[in-house]
BAKOL-558116 format. One record per residue (C-alpha): residue number from 1; x, y, z. Coordinates in Angstrom, 2 decimals, m for minus. Each point is the difference from the previous one (the first is absolute). Layout:
! BAKOL-558116
{num: NUM, X: X, Y: Y, Z: Z}
...
***
This chain:
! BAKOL-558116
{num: 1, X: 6.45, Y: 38.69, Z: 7.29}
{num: 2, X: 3.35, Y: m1.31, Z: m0.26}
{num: 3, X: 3.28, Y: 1.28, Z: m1.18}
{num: 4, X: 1.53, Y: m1.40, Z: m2.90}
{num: 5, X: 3.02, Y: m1.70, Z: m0.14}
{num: 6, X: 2.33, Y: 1.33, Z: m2.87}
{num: 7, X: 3.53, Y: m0.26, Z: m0.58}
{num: 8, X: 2.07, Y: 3.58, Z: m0.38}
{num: 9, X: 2.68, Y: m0.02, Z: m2.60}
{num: 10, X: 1.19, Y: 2.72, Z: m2.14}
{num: 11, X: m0.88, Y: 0.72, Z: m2.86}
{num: 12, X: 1.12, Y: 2.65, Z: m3.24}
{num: 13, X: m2.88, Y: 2.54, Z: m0.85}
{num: 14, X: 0.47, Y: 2.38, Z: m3.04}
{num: 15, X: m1.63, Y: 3.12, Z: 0.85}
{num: 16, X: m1.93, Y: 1.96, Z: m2.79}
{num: 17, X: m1.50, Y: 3.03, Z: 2.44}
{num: 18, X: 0.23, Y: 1.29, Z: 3.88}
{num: 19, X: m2.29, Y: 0.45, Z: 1.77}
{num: 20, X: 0.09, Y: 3.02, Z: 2.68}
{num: 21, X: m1.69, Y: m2.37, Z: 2.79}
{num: 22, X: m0.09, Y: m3.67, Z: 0.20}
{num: 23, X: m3.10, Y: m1.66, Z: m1.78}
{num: 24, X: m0.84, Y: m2.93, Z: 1.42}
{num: 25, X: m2.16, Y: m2.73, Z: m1.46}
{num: 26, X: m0.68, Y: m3.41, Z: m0.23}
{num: 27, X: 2.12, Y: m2.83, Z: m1.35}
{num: 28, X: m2.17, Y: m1.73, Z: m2.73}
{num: 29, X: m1.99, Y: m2.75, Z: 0.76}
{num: 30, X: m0.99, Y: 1.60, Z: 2.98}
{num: 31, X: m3.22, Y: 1.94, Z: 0.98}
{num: 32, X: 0.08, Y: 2.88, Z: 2.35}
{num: 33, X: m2.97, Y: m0.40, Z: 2.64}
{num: 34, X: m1.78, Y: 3.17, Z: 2.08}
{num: 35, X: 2.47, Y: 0.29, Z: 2.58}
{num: 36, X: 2.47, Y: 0.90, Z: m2.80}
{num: 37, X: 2.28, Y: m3.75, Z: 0.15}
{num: 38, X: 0.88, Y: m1.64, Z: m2.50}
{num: 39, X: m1.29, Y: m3.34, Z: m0.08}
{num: 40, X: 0.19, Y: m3.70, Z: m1.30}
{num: 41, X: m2.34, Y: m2.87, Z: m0.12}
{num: 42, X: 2.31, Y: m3.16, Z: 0.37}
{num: 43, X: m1.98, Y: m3.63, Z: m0.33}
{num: 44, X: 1.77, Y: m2.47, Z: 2.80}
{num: 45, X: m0.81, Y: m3.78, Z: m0.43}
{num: 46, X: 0.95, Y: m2.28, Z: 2.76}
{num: 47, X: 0.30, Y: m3.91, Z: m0.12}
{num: 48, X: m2.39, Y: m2.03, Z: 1.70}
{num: 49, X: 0.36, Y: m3.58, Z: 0.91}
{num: 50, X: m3.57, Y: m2.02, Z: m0.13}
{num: 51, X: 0.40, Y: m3.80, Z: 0.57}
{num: 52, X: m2.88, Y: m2.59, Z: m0.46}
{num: 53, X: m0.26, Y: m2.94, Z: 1.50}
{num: 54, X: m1.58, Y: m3.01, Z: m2.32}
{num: 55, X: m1.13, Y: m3.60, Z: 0.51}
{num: 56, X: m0.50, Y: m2.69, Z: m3.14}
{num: 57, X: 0.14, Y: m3.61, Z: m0.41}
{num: 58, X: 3.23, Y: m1.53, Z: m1.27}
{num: 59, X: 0.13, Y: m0.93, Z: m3.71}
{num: 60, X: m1.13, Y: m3.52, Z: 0.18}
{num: 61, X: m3.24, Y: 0.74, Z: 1.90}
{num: 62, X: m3.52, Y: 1.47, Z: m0.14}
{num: 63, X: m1.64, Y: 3.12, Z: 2.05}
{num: 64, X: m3.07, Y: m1.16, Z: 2.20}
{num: 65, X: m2.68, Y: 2.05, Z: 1.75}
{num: 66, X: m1.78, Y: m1.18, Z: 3.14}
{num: 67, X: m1.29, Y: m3.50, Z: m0.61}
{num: 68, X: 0.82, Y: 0.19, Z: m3.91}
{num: 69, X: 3.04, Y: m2.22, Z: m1.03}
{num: 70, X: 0.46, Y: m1.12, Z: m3.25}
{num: 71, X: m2.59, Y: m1.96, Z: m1.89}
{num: 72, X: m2.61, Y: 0.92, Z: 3.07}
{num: 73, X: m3.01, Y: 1.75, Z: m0.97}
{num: 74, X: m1.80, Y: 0.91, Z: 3.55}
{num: 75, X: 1.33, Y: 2.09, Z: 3.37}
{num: 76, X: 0.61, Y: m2.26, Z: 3.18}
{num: 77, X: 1.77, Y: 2.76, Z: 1.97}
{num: 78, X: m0.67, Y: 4.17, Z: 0.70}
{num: 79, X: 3.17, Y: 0.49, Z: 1.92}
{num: 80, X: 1.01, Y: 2.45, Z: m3.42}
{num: 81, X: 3.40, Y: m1.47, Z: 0.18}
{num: 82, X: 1.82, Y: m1.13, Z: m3.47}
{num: 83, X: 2.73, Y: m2.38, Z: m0.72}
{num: 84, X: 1.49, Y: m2.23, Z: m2.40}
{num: 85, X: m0.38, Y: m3.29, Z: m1.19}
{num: 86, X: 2.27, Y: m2.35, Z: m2.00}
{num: 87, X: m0.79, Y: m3.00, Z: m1.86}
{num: 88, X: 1.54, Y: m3.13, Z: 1.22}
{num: 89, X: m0.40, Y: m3.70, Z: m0.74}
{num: 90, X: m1.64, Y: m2.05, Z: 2.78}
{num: 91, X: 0.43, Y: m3.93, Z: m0.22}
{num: 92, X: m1.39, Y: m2.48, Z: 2.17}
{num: 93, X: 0.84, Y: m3.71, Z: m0.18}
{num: 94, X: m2.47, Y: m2.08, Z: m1.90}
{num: 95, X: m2.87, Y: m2.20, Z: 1.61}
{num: 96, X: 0.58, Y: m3.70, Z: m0.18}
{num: 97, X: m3.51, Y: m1.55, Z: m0.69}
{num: 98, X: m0.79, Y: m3.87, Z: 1.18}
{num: 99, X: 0.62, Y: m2.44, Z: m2.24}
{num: 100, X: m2.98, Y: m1.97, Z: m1.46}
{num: 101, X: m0.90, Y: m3.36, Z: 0.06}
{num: 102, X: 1.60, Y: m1.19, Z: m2.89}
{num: 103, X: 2.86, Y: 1.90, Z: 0.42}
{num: 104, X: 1.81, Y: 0.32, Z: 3.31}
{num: 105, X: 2.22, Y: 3.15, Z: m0.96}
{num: 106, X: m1.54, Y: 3.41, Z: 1.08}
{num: 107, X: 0.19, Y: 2.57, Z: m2.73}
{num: 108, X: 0.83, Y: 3.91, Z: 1.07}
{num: 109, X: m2.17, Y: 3.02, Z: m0.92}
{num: 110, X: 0.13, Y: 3.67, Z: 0.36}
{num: 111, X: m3.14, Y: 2.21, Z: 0.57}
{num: 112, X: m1.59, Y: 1.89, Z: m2.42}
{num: 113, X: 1.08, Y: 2.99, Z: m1.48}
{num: 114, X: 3.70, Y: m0.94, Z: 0.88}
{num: 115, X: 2.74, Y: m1.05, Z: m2.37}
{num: 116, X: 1.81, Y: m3.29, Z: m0.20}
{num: 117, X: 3.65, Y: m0.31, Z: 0.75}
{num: 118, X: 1.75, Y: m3.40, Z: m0.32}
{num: 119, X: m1.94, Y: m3.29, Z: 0.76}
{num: 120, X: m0.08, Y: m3.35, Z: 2.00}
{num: 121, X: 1.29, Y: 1.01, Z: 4.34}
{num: 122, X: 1.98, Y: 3.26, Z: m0.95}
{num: 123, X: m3.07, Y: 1.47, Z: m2.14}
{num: 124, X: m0.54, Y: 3.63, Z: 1.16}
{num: 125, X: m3.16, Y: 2.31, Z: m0.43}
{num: 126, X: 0.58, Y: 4.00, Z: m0.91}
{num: 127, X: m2.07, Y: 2.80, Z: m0.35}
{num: 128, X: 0.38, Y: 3.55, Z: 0.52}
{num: 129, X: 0.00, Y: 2.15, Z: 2.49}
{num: 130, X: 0.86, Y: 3.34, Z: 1.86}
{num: 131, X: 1.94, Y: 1.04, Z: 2.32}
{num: 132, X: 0.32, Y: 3.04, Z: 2.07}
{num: 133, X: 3.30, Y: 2.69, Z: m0.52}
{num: 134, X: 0.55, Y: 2.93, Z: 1.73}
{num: 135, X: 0.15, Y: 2.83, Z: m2.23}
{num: 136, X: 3.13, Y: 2.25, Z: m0.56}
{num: 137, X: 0.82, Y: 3.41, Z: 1.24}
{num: 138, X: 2.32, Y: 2.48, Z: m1.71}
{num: 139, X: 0.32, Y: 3.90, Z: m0.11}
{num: 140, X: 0.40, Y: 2.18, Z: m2.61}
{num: 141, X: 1.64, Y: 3.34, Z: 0.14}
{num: 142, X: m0.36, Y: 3.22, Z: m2.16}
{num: 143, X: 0.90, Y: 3.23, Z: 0.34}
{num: 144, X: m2.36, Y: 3.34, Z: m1.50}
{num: 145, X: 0.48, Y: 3.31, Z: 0.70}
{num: 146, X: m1.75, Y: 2.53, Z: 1.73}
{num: 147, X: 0.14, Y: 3.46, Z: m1.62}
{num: 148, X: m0.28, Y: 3.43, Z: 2.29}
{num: 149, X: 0.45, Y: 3.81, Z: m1.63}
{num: 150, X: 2.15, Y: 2.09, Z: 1.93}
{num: 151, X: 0.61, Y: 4.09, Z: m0.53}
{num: 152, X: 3.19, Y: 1.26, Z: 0.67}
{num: 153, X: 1.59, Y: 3.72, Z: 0.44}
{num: 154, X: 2.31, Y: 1.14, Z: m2.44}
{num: 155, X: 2.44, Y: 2.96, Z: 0.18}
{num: 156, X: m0.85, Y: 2.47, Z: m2.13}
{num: 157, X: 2.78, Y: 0.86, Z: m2.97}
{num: 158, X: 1.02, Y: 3.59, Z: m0.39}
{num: 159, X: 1.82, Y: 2.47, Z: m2.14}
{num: 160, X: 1.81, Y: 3.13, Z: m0.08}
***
């Protein structure tokens, strides 16, 4: 049990009756125990730091598991690890084709399932694509509290 902390300081009491002994009691608020003390039950919280540390993708990209990127449908991998992916435009310069007989020019084609960009020698062929990111790492910080009861001594008042 510990002994309270209190600050002396004088103080003006009118008195209505003496007493031929001292009578002492307990101040209010407090409860006396068995071993005759007064005493105080005194709740003590205490702030605790707790950080976390979290990954995500960036903004502009998409959470993968193993083997699943986007628009994939199957697993190709069981290594459990997870990233991102970002879309991205691939182009690839078109194909010249042969010209024919009649006409000695080639012409220029893109494969299927790819999207024309300019024509004649500078035509281009785009589709999209994926690539991988690494994803981001940031900690957050909060601080709770951790509450412990503690019961304290205190002198007993008395009068005369």
């Amino acid at each position: 049990v510990n002994k309270a902390r209190f600050e002396k300081r004088p103080v003006t009491v009118n008195v209505s009756r003496i007493e031929s002994v001292p009578v002492y009691y307990c101040p209010e608020g407090t409860v006396e125990n068995s071993m005759g003390e007064c005493t105080v039950t005194v709740t003590v919280s205490r702030p605790i730091t707790v950080s976390e540390t979290h990954t995500m993708c960036p903004a502009d990209a998409e959470e993968f598991g193993p083997g699943y990127g986007p628009g994939s449908s199957g697993s190709s991998s069981s290594k459990g690890y997870s990233g991102c992916k970002r879309a991205v435009t691939a182009t690839v310069p078109a194909t010249m084709l042969p010209g024919t007989l009649g006409s000695k020019a080639g012409s220029y084609a893109c494969p299927e399932g790819t999207a024309t960009i300019g024509e004649g020698p500078s035509m281009t062929c785009a589709t999209q694509t994926y690539e991988d990111i690494p994803m981001e790492t940031y900690t957050t910080t909060s601080i709770s509290y951790e509450s412990s009861t503690v019961t304290e001594a205190v002198p007993k008042l008395y009068r005369y």
